[in-house]
C-alpha positions in Angstrom: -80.5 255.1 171.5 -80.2 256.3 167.5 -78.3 259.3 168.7 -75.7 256.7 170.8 -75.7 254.1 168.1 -74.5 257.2 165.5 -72.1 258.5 168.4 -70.4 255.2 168.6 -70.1 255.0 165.1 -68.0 257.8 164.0 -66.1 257.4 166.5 -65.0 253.7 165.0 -65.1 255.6 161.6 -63.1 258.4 163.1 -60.2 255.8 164.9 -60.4 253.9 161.5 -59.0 256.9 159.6 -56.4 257.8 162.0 -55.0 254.4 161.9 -55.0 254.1 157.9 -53.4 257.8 158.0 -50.8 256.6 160.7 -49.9 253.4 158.3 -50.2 255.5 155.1 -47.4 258.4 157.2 -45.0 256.0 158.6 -44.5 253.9 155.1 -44.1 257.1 153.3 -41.6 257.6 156.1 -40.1 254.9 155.7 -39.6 255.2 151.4 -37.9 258.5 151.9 -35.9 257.6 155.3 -34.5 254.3 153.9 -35.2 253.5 150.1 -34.0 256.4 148.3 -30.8 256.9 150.0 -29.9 253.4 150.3 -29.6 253.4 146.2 -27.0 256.0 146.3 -24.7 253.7 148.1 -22.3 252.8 145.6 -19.2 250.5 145.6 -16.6 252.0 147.1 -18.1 254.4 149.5 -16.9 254.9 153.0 -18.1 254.2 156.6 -18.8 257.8 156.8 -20.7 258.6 153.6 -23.2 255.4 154.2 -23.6 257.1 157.9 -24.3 260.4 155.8 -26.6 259.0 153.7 -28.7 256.4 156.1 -27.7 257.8 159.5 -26.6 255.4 162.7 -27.7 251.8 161.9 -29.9 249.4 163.9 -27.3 246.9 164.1 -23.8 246.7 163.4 -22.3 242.9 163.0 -18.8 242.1 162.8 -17.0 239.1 161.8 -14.8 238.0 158.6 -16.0 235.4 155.9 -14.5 234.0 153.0 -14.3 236.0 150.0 -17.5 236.4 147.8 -17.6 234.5 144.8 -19.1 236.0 142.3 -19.8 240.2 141.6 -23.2 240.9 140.8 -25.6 244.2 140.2 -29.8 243.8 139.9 -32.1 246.0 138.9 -32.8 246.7 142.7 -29.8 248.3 143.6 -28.2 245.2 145.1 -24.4 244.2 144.7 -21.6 242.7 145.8 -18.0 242.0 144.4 -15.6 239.2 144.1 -13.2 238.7 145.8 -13.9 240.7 148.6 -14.5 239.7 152.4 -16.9 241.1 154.6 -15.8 242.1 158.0 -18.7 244.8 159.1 -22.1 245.3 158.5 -24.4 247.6 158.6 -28.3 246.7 159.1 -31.0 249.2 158.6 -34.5 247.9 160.0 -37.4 249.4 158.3 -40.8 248.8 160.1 -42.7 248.5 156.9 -40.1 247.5 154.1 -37.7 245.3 156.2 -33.7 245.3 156.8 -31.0 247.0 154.4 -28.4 246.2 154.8 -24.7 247.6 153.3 -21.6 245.2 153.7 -18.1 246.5 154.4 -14.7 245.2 153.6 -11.6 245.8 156.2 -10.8 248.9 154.6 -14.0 250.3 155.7 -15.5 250.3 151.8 -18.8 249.4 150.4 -18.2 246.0 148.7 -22.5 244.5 149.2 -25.6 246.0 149.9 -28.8 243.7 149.8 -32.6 244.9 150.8 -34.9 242.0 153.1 -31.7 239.6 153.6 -29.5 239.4 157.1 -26.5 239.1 154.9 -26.2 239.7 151.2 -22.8 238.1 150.5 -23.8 234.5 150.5 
């Protein structure tokens, strides 16, 4: 019975650590898949060199809105710029550190990028 009760036990020890590890892999994956190349979107950039950087999106929406109102830059990396409409965007879903999402005018250039919104622009 001891030698079943110890059996049973590191097994549940043993699955324990594979899960953590699995958790602990995929949000590392997730920093260096997502995070770090969505910073080096800049205003201005292309279709192509967000697809470069972040590779096919989740999601692509389309629409126009009204032009944003205000420009703004935080410490995160977010932005967008007045006077601009967004007619395309491009959402990037992360399993561990939700959406990104980069915003594009008609000419096809970067003008918002926001991190855990559906739409930075409003």
């Amino acid at each position: 019975m001891k030698l079943l009760r110890r059996i049973l036990r590191s097994k549940i020890l043993f699955a324990t650590i594979v899960f953590f590890s699995v958790v602990a892999f995929w949000w590392i994956y997730s920093v260096y898949r997502f995070s770090k190349p969505w910073r080096r979107v800049a205003r201005e950039d292309t279709e192509a060199q967000v697809l470069k950087l972040l590779g096919k999106p989740n999601y692509v929406f389309e629409w126009h809105e009204d032009p944003m109102k205000a420009t703004y830059e935080n410490e995160n990396g977010e932005f967008s710029t007045a006077g601009r409409s967004v007619v395309r965007v491009f959402h990037y879903q992360s399993f561990l550190l939700g959406p990104y999402v980069v915003e594009f005018d008609s000419s096809g250039r970067v003008v918002a990028k926001g991190h855990n919104t559906l739409c930075c622009s409003q």
